[in-house]
C-alpha positions in Angstrom: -32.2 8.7 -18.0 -32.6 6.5 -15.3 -31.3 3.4 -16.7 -28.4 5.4 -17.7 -27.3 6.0 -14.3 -27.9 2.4 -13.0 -25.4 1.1 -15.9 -23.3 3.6 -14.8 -23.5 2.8 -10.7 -23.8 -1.0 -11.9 -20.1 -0.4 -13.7 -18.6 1.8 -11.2 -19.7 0.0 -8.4 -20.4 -3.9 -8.7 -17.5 -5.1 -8.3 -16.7 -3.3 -5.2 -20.2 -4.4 -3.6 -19.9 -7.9 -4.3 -15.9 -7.8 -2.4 -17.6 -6.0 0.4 -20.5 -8.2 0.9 -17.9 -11.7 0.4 -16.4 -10.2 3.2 -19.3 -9.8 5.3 -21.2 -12.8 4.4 -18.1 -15.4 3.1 -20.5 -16.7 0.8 -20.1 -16.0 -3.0 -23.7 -16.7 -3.9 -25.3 -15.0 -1.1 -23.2 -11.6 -1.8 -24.5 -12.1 -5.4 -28.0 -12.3 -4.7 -27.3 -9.3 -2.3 -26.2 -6.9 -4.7 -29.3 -7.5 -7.1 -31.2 -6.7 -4.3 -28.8 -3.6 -3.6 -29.3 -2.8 -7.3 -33.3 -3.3 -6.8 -32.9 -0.8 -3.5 -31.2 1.5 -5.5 -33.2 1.5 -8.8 -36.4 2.3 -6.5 -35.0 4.5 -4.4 -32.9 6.9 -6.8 -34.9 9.9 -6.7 -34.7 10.2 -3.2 -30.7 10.1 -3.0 -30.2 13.7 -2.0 -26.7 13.4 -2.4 -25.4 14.4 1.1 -22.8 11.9 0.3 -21.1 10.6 -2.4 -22.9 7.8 -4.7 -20.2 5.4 -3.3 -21.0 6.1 0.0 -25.1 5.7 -0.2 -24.3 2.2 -2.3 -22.3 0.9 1.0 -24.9 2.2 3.5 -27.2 0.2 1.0 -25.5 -2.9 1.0 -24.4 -3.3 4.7 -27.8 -2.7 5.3 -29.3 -5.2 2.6 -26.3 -7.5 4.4 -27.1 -6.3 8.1 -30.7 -7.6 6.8 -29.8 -11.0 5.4 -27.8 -11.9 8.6 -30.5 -10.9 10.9 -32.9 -13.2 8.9 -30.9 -16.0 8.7 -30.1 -15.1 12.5 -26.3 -16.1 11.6 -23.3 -15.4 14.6 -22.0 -12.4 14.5 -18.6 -14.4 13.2 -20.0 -14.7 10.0 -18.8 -11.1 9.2 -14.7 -11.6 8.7 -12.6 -15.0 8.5 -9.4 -16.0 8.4 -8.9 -15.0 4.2 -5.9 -15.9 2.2 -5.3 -12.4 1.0 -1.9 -10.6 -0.1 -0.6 -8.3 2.6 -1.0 -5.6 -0.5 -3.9 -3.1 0.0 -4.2 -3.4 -4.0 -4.3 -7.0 -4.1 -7.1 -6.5 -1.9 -9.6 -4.3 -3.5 -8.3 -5.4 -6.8 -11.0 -4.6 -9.2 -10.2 -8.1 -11.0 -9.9 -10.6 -8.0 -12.4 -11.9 -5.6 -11.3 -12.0 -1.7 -11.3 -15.9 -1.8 -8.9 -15.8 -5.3 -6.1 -14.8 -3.4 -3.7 -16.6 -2.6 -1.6 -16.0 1.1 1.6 -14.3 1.3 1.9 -13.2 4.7 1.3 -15.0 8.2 1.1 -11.8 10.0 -2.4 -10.9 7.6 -3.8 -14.6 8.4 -2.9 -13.2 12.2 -4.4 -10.1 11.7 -7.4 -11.3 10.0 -7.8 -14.3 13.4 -7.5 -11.2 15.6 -10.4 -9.2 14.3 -12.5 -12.4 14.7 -12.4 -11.6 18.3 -13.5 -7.9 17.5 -17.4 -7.1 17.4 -19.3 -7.2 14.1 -19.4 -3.5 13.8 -15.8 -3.1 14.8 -14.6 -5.3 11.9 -17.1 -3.6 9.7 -15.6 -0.5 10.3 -11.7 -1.9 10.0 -13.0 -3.1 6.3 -15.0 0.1 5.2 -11.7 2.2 6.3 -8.7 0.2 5.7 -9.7 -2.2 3.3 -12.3 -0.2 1.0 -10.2 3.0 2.3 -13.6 5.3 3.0 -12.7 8.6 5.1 -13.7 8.6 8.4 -16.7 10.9 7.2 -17.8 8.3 4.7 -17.5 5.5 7.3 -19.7 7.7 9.9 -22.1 7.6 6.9 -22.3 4.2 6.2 -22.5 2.7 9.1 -25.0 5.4 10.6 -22.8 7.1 13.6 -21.0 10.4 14.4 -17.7 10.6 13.1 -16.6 11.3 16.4 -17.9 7.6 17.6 -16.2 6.5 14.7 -12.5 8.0 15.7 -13.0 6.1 18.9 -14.2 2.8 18.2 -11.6 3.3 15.3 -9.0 3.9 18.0 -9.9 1.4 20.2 -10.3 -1.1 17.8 -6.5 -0.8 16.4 -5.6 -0.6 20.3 -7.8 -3.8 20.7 -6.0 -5.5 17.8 -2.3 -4.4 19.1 -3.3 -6.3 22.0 -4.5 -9.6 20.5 -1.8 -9.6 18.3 0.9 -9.0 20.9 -0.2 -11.7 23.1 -0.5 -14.0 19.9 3.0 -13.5 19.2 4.1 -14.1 23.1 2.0 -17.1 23.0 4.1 -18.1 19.5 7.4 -16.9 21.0 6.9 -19.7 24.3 5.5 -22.6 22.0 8.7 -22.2 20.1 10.7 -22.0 23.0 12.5 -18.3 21.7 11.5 -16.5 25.0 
């Protein structure tokens, strides 16, 4: 029985994991060896899912935690959570169940700007941008995973995009008088 339902979170879920923690960690291997250990977390810890959430949604808390781990250990910048990624400016093309975030090719400067701008956002604040936007977890879910109240999530949610508006307005000032168009 219980093998059963880790082939089935192990098919459902891998794949997802291992594009979450790329984007944390931007290391292929290191996301790898973090979802075995996700996988080990979960095999030992099965009976005690309670299922307040959805499966999903324990997995993630799982993994950024396993992740949240890892970087503490290796006591890596906070910067190490989101880079500048050639992605499509597609949502699919980003959780694509096929494609790996460093597979995909740019498309669109204004992603490679948005990306550069939440590199000047906290950890968390990116974290959350990827668990709603990217991975496209309601704001419950996100409250879930990342261990707050979904009413700190609406506001760091809101102040982040606010946060990002600004960064990316100025960029494009700053792009607009180095080209001489303003």
């Amino acid at each position: 029985m219980v093998e059963h339902i880790f082939n089935r979170l192990y098919v459902d879920y891998h794949q997802s994991l291992y594009q979450f923690l790329i984007y944390m960690l931007r290391d292929r291997d290191t996301a790898e060896e973090l979802v075995q250990d996700v996988y080990i977390k979960v095999m030992h810890s099965y009976d005690k899912f309670k299922g307040d959430s959805s499966e999903k949604t324990w997995l993630f808390s799982i993994a950024r935690n396993v992740a949240i781990d890892h970087i503490r250990k290796s006591k890596r910048q906070s910067k190490t959570f989101f880079g500048v990624f050639n992605i499509d400016d597609r949502k699919d093309q980003l959780v694509h169940p096929d494609r790996l975030p460093d597979e995909i090719i740019e498309q669109n400067e204004s992603v490679k700007q948005l990306y550069t701008a939440l590199e000047q956002c906290k950890t968390e604040h990116r974290e959350l941008i990827l668990l709603r936007y990217i991975h496209g977890f309601s704001i419950r879910e996100s409250a879930s995973i990342m261990g707050w109240t979904e009413g700190k999530v609406k506001t760091v949610q809101h102040r982040t995009l606010k946060t990002l508006k600004g960064i990316l307005d100025d960029s494009k000032k700053e792009e607009e008088l180095s080209n001489g168009t303003i």
